[in-house]
PABA-320033 format. One line per 4 residues: their letters; for each residue z, y, x of C-alpha. Coordinates in nm, 3 decimals. Layout:
N
a = Z:Y:X; ...
***
This chain:
203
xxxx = 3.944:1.605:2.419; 4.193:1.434:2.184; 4.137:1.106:2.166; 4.253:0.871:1.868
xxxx = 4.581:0.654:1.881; 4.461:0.267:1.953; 4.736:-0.006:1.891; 4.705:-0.072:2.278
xxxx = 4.908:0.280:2.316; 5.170:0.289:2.060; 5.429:-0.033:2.016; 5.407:0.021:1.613
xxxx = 5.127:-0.138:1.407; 4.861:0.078:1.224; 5.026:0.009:0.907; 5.398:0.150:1.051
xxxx = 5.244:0.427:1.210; 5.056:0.538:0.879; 5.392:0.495:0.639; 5.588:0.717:0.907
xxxx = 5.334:1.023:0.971; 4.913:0.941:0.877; 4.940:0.861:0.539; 5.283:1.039:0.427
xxxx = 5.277:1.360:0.300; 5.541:1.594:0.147; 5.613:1.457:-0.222; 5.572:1.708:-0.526
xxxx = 5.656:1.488:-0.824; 5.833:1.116:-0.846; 5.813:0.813:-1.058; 6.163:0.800:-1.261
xxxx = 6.284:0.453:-1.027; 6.628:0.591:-0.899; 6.725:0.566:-0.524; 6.977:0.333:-0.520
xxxx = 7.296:0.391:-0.291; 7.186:0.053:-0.053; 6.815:0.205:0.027; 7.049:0.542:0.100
xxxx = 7.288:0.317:0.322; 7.012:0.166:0.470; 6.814:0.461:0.590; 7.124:0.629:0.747
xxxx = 7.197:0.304:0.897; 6.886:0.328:1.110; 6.895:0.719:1.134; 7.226:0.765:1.300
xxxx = 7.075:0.601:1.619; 6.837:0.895:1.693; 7.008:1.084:1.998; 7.251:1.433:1.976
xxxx = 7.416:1.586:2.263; 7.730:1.482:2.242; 7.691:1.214:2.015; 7.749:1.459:1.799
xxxx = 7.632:1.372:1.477; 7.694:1.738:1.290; 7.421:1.629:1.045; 7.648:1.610:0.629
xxxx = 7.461:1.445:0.313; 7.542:1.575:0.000; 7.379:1.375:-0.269; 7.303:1.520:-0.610
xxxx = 7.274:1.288:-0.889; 7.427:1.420:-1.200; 7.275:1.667:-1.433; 7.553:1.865:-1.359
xxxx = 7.532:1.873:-0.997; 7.170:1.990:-1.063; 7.290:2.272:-1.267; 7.524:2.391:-0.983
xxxx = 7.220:2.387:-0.779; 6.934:2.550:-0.963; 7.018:2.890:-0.981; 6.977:2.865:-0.629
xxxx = 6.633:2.751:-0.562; 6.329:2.935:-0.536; 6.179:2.897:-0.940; 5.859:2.710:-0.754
xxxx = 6.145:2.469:-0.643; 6.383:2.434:-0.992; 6.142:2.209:-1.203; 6.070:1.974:-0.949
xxxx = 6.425:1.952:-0.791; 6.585:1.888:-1.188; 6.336:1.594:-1.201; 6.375:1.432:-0.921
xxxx = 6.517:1.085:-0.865; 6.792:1.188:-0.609; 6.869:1.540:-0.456; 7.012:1.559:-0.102
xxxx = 7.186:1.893:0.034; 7.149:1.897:0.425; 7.449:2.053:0.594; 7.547:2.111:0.930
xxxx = 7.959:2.052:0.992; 8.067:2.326:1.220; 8.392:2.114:1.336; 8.146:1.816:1.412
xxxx = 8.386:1.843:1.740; 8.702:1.712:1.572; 8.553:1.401:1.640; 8.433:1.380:1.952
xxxx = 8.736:1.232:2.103; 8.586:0.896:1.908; 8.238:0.969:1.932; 8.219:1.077:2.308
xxxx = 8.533:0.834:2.434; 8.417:0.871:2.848; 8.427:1.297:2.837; 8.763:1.295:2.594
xxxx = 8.745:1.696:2.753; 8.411:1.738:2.521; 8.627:1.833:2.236; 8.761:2.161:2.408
xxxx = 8.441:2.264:2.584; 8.322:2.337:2.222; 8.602:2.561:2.118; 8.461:2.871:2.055
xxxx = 8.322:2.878:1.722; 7.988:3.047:1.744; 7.901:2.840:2.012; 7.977:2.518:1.846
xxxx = 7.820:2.623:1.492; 7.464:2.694:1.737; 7.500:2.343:1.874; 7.606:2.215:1.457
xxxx = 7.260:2.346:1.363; 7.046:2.268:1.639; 7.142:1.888:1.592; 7.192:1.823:1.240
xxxx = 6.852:1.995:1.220; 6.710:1.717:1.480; 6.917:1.455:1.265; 6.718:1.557:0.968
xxxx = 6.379:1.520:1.097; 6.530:1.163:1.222; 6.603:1.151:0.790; 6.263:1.237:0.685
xxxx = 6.132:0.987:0.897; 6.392:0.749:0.772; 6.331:0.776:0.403; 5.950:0.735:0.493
xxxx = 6.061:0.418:0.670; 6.200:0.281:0.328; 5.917:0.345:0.116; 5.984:0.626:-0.038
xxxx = 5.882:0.989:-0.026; 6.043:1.368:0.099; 6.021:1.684:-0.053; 6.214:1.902:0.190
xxxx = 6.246:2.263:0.089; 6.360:2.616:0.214; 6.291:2.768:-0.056; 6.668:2.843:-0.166
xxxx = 6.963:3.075:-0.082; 7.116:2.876:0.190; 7.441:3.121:0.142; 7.440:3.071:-0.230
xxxx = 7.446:2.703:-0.189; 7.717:2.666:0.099; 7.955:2.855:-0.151; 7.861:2.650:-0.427
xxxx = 7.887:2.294:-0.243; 8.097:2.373:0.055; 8.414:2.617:0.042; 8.553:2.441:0.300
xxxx = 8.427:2.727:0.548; 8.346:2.385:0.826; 7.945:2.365:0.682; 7.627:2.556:0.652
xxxx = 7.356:2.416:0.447; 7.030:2.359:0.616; 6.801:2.196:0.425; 6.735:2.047:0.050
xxxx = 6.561:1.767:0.022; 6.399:1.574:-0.297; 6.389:1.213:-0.256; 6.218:0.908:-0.414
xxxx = 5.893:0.699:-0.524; 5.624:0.937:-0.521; 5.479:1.040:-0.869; 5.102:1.047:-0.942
xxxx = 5.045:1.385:-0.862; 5.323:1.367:-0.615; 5.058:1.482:-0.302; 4.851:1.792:-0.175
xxxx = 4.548:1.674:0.023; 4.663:1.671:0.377; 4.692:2.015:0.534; 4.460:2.044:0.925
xxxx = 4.691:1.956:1.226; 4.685:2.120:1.608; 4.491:1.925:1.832; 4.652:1.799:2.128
xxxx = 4.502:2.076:2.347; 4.662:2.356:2.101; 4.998:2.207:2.221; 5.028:1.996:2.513
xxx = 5.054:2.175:2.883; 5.063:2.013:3.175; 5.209:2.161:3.520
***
């Protein structure tokens, strides 16, 4: 049987563990208090610790705060998505950089090789997404970690958007993501979760 976390088996208080996953849920609507560019410093500051292979780090912010960004970004969105993502505090687009292995040679110093293991492109691009995707579940957590809330959303034409935002041909969007103080209608009651037996195998 699944038996409930007691403080004598994780290292973070109750009230840590319940901003980060128990009591967080995915935010609908925010309060109009902006997200200020030192809580979005901060949070990256303790984000870009989490482990990628290679140190890799593919993971690329955009951050949406003019009306006019929004405007670029609308037409792409699902219309369930539009209303909420024009009213929201701060928009982030989540991209993966294909060339993350330009710098490798600085982030990897003891393999300087790295850098040409990764040179064909498809190859590289897999191992862009499959990190920057892990980097933005590090985020989520991240922006819980400050206070505030997610709304991360699929619901868009990842395509559309990486011609809109990024021309450079070296990212692929990933993710959008709504950030800020959650609004008073901002949650969904919480959805049911897997027990450990669904998931956990042991050999």
């Amino acid at each position: 049987m699944t038996a409930l976390a007691t403080p004598g088996l994780l290292a973070l208080d109750r009230a840590a563990q319940d901003l980060l996953f128990r009591a967080a849920r995915t935010a609908n609507t925010f309060t109009d208090e902006p997200v200020t560019d030192a809580q979005v410093a901060a949070i990256h500051d303790l984000i870009r610790h989490g482990p990628t292979a290679y140190n890799g780090q593919p993971l690329r912010v955009l951050l949406l705060r003019s009306s006019a960004a929004r405007a670029r970004l609308l037409p792409h969105l699902s219309s369930s998505n539009r209303a909420k993502t024009a009213a929201a505090p701060l928009v982030a687009v989540l991209a993966a950089d294909v060339d993350f292995h330009e710098r490798l040679p600085e982030l990897y110093p003891h393999r300087p090789q790295a850098r040409d293991w990764l040179g064909d492109r498809a190859a590289r691009a897999e191992q862009a997404r499959l990190n920057a995707t892990l980097q933005i579940g590090y985020l989520l957590v991240g922006v819980r970690a400050a206070g505030l809330a997610a709304g991360p959303m699929a619901g868009f034409d990842a395509a559309g958007v990486t011609r809109e935002f990024f021309p450079d041909g070296r990212h692929e969007t990933l993710l959008v993501m709504n950030v800020g103080h959650p609004g008073p209608d901002a949650w969904r009651a919480r959805l049911p979760r897997l027990s450990t037996e669904d998931v956990v195998r042991t050999l």
